[in-house]
mmCIF file of the C-alpha atoms, coordinates in Angstrom:
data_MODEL
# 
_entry.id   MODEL 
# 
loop_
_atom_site.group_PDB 
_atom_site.id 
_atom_site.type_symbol 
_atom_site.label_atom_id 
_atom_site.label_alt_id 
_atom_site.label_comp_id 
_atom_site.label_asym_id 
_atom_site.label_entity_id 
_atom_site.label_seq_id 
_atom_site.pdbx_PDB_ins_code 
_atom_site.Cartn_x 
_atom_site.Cartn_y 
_atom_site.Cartn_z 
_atom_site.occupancy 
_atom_site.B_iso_or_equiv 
_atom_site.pdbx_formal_charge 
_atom_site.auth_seq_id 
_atom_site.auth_comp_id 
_atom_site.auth_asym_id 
_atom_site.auth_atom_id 
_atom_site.pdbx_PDB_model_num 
ATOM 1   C CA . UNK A 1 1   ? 75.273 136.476 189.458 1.00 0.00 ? 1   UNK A CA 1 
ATOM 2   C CA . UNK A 1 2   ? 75.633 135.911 185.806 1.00 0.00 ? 2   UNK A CA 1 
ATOM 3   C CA . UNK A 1 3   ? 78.238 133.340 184.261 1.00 0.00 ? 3   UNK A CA 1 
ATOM 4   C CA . UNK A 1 4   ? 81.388 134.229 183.508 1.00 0.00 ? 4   UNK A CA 1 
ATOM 5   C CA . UNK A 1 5   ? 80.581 133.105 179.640 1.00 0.00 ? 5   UNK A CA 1 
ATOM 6   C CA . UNK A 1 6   ? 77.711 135.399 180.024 1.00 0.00 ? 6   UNK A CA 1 
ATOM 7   C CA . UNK A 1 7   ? 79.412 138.447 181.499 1.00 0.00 ? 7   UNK A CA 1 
ATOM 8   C CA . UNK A 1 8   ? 82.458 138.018 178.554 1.00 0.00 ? 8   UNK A CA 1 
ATOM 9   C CA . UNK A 1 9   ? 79.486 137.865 175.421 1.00 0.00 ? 9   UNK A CA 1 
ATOM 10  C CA . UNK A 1 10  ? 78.012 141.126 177.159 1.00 0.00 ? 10  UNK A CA 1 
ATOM 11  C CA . UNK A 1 11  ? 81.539 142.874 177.569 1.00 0.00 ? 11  UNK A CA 1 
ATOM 12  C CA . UNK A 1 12  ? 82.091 141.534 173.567 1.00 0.00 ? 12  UNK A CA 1 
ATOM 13  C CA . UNK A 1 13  ? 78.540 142.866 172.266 1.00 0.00 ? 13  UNK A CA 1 
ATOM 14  C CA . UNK A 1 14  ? 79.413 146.386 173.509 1.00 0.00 ? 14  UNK A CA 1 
ATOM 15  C CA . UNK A 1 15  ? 82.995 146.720 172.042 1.00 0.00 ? 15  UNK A CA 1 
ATOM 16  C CA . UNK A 1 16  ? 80.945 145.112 168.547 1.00 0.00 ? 16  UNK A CA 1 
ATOM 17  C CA . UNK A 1 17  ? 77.844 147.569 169.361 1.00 0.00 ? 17  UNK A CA 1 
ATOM 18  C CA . UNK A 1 18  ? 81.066 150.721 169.725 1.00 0.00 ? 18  UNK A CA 1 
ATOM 19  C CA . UNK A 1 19  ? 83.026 150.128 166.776 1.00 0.00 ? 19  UNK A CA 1 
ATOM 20  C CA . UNK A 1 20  ? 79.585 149.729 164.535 1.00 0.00 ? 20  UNK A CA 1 
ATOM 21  C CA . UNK A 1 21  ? 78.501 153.291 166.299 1.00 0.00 ? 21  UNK A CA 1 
ATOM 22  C CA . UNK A 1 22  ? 82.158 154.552 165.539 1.00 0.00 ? 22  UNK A CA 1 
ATOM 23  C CA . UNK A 1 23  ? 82.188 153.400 161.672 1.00 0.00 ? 23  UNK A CA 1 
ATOM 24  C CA . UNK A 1 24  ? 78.795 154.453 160.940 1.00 0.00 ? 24  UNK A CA 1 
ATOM 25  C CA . UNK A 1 25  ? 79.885 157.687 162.450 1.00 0.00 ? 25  UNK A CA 1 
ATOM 26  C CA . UNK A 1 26  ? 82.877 158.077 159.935 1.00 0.00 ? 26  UNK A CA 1 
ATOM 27  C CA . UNK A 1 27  ? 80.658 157.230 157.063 1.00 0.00 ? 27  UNK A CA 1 
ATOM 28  C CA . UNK A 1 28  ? 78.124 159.982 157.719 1.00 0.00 ? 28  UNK A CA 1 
ATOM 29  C CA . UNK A 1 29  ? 80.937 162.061 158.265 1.00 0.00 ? 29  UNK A CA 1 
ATOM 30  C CA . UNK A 1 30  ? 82.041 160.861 154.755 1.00 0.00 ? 30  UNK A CA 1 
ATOM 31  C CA . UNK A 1 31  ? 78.602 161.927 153.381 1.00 0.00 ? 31  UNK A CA 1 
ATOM 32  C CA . UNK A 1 32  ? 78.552 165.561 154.682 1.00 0.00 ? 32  UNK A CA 1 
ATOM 33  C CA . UNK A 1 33  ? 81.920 165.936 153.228 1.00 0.00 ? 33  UNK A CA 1 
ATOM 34  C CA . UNK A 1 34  ? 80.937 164.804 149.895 1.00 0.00 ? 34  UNK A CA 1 
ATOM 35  C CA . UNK A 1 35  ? 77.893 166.354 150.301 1.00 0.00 ? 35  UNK A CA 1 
ATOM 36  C CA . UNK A 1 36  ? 79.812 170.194 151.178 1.00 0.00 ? 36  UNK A CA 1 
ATOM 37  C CA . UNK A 1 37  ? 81.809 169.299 147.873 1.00 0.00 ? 37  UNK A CA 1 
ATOM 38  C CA . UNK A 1 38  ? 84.510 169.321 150.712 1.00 0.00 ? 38  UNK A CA 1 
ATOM 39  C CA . UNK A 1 39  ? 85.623 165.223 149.785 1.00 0.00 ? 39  UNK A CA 1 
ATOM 40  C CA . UNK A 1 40  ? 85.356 162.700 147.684 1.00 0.00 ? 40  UNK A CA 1 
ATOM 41  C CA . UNK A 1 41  ? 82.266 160.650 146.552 1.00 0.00 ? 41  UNK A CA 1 
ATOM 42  C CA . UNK A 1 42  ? 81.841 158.160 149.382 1.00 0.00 ? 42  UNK A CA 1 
ATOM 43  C CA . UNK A 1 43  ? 82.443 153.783 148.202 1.00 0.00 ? 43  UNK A CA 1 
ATOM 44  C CA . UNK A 1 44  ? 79.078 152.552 147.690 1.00 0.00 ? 44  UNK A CA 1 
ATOM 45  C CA . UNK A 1 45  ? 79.985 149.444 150.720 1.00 0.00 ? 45  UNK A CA 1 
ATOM 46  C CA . UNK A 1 46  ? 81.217 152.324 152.871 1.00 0.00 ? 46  UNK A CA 1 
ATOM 47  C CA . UNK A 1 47  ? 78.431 151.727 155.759 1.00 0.00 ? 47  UNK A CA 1 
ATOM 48  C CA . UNK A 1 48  ? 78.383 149.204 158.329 1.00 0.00 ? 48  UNK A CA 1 
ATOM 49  C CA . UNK A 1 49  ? 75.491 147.542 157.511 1.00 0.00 ? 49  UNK A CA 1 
ATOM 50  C CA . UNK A 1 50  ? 77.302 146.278 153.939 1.00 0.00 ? 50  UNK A CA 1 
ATOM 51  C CA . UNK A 1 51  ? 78.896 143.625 155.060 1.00 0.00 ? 51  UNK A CA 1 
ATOM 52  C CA . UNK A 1 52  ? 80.989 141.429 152.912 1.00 0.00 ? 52  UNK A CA 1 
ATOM 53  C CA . UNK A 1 53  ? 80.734 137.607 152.873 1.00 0.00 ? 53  UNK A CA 1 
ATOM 54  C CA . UNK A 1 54  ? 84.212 136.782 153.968 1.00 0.00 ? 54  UNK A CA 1 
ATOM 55  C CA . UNK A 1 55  ? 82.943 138.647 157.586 1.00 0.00 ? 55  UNK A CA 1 
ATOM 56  C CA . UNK A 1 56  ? 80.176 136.718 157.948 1.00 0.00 ? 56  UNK A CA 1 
ATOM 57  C CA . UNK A 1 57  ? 81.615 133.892 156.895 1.00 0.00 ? 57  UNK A CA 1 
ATOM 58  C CA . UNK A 1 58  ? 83.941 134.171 159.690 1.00 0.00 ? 58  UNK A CA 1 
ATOM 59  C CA . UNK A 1 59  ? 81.449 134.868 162.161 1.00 0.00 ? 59  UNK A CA 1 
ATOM 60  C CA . UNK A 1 60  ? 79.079 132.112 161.275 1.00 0.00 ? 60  UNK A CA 1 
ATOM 61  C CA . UNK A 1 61  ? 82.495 129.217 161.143 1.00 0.00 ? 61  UNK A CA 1 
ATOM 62  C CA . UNK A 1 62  ? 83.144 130.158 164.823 1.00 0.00 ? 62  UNK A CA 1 
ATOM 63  C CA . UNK A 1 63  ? 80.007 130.457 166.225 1.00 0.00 ? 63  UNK A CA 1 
ATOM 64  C CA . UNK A 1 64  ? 79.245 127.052 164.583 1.00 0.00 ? 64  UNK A CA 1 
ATOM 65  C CA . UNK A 1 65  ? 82.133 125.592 166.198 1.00 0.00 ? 65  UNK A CA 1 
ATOM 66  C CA . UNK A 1 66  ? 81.715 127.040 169.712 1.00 0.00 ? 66  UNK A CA 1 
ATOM 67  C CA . UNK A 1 67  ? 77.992 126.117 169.420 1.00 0.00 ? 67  UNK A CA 1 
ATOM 68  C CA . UNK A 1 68  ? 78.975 122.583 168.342 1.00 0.00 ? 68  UNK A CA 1 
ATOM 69  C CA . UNK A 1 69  ? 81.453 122.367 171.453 1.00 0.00 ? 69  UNK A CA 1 
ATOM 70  C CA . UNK A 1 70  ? 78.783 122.949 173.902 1.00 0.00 ? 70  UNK A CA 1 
ATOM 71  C CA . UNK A 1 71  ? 75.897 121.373 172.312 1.00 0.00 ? 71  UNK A CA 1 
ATOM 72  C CA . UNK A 1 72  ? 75.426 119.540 175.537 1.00 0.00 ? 72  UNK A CA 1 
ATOM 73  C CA . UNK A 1 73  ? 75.176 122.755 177.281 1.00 0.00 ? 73  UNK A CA 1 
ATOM 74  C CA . UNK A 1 74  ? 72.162 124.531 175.681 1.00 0.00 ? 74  UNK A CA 1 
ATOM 75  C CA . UNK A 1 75  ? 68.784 123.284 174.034 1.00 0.00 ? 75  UNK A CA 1 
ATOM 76  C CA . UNK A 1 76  ? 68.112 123.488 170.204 1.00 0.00 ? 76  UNK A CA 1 
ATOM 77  C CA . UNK A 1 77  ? 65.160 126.079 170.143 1.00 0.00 ? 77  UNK A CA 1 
ATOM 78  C CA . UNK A 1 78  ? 63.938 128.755 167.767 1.00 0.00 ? 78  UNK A CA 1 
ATOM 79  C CA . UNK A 1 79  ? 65.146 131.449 170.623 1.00 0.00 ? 79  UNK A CA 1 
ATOM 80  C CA . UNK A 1 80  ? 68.900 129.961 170.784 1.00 0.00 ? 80  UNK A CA 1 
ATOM 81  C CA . UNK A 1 81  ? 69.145 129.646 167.296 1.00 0.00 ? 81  UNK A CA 1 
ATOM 82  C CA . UNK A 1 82  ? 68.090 133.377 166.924 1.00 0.00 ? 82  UNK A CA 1 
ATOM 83  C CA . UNK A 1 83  ? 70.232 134.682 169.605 1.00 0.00 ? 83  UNK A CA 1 
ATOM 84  C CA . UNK A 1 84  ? 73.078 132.712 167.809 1.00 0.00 ? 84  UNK A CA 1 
ATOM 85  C CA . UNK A 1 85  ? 72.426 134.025 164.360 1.00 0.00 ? 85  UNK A CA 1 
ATOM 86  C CA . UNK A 1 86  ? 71.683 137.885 166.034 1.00 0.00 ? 86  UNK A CA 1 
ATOM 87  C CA . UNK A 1 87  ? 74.673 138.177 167.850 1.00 0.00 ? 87  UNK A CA 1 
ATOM 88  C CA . UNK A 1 88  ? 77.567 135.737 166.746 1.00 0.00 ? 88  UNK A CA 1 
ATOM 89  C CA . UNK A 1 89  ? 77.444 135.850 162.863 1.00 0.00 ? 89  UNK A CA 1 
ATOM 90  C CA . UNK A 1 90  ? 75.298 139.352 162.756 1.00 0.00 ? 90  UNK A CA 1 
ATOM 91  C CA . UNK A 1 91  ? 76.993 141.134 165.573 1.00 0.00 ? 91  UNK A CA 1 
ATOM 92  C CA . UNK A 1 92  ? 80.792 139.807 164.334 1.00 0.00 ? 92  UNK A CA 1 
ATOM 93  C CA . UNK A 1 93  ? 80.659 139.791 160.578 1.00 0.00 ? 93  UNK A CA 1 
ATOM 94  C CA . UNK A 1 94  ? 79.300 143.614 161.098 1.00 0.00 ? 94  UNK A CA 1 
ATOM 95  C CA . UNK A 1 95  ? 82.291 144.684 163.802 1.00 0.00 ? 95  UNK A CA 1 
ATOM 96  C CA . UNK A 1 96  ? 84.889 142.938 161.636 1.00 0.00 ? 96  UNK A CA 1 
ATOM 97  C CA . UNK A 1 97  ? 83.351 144.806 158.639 1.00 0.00 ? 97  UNK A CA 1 
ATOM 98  C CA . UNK A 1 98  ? 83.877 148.146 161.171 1.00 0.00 ? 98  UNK A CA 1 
ATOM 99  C CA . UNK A 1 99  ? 87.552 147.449 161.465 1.00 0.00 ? 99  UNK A CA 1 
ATOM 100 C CA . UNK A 1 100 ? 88.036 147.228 157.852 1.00 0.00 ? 100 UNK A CA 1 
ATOM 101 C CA . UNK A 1 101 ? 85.993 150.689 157.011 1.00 0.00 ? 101 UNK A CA 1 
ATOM 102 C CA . UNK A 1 102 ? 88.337 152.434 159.929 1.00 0.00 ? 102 UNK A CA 1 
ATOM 103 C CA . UNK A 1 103 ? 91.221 151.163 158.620 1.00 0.00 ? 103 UNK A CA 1 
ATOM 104 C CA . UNK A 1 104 ? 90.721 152.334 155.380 1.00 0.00 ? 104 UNK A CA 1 
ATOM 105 C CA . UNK A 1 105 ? 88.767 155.323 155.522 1.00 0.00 ? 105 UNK A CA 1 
ATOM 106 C CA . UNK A 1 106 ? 85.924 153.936 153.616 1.00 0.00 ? 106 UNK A CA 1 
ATOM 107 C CA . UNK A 1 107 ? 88.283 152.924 150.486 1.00 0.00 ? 107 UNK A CA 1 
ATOM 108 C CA . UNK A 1 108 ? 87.642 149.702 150.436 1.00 0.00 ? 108 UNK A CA 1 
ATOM 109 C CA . UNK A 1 109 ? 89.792 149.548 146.569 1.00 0.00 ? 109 UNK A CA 1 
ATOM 110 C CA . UNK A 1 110 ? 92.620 150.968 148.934 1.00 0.00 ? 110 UNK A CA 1 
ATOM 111 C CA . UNK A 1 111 ? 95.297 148.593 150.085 1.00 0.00 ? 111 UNK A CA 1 
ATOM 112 C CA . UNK A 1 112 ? 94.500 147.093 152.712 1.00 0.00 ? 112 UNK A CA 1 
ATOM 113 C CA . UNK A 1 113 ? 97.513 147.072 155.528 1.00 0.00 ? 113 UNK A CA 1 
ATOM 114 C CA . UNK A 1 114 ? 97.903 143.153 157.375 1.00 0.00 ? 114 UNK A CA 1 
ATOM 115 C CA . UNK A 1 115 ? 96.687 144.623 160.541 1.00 0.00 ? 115 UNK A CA 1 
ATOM 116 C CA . UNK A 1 116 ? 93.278 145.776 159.710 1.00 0.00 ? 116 UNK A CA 1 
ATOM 117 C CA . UNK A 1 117 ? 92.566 142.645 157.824 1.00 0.00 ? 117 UNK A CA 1 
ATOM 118 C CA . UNK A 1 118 ? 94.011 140.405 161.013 1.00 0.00 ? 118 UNK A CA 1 
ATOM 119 C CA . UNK A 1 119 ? 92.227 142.611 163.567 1.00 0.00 ? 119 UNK A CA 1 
ATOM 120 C CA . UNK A 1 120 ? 88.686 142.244 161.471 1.00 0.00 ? 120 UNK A CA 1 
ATOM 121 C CA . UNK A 1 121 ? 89.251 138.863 161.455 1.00 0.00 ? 121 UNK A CA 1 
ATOM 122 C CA . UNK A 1 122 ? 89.952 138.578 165.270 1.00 0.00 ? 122 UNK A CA 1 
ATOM 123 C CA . UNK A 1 123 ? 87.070 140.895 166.097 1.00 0.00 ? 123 UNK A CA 1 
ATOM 124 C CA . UNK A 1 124 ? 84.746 138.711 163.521 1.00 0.00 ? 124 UNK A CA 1 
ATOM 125 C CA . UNK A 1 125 ? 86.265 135.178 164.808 1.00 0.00 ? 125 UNK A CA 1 
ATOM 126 C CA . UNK A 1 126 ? 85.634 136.544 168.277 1.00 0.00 ? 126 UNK A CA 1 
ATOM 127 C CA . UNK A 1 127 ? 82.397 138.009 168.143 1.00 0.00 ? 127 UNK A CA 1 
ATOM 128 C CA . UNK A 1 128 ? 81.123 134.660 166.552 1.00 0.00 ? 128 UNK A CA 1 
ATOM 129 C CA . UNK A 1 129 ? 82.868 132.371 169.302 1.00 0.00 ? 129 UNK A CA 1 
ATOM 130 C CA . UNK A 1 130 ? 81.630 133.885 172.519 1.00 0.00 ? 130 UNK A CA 1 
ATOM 131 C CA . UNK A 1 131 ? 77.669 134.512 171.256 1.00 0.00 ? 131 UNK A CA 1 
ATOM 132 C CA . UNK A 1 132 ? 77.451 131.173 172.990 1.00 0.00 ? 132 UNK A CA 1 
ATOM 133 C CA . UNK A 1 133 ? 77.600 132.741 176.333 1.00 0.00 ? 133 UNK A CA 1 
ATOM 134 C CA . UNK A 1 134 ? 73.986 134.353 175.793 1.00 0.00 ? 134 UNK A CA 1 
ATOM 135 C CA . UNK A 1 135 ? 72.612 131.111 175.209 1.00 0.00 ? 135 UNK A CA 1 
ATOM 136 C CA . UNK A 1 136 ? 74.100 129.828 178.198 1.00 0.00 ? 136 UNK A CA 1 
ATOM 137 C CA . UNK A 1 137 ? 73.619 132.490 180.340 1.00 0.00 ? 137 UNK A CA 1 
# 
């Protein structure tokens, strides 16, 4: 049976994985529109994959913390380091970026309302805190 750490960076890494998959959805949807002449000429970060700093910045912080917290727990290899990297300040900064591109359509010049920016920053501080359960697990 895995550990419970384990189990919660699994059940994290798919709500991460589903709002990447739902903002890269909107984007392309963006692009056909544009591309129809049926919207406007999609923002040039408007794709998951551009994430900004302030995301990953985020990410990285709190996995460095929860890493720190349980150094005792896991061994400093290549592989942990990696898993870290992949799926706490990767995995986070992009799903935190994902908030902010459904919040705002893709506009990122648009004002941005308090609860997107809180709920990236959740979903970012989140994602980057519980990527220790894979190295645990």
């Amino acid at each position: 049976m895995p550990s419970a750490s384990e189990m919660l960076a699994v059940i994290v890494l798919i709500a991460e994985l589903t709002l990447m998959f739902l903002a890269w959805r909107a984007a392309s949807r963006r692009t056909v529109a544009h591309a129809r002449e049926q919207g406007p000429k999609p923002h040039v970060h408007d794709h998951p994959g551009q994430v900004g700093v302030a995301m990953l910045g985020i990410a990285a912080l709190t996995t460095a913390v929860a890493a720190a917290i349980r150094l005792g727990s896991w061994e400093l290899t290549w592989a942990n380091m990696t898993q870290l990297l992949l799926f706490g300040v990767i995995a986070g900064g992009m799903a935190g970026h994902s908030i902010m591109m459904l919040a705002t359509r893709g506009q990122l010049d648009a004002e941005k309302p308090r609860w997107a920016i809180g709920s990236a920053v959740a979903v970012a501080a989140i994602g980057g805190a519980v990527s220790t359960g894979w190295v645990l697990g």
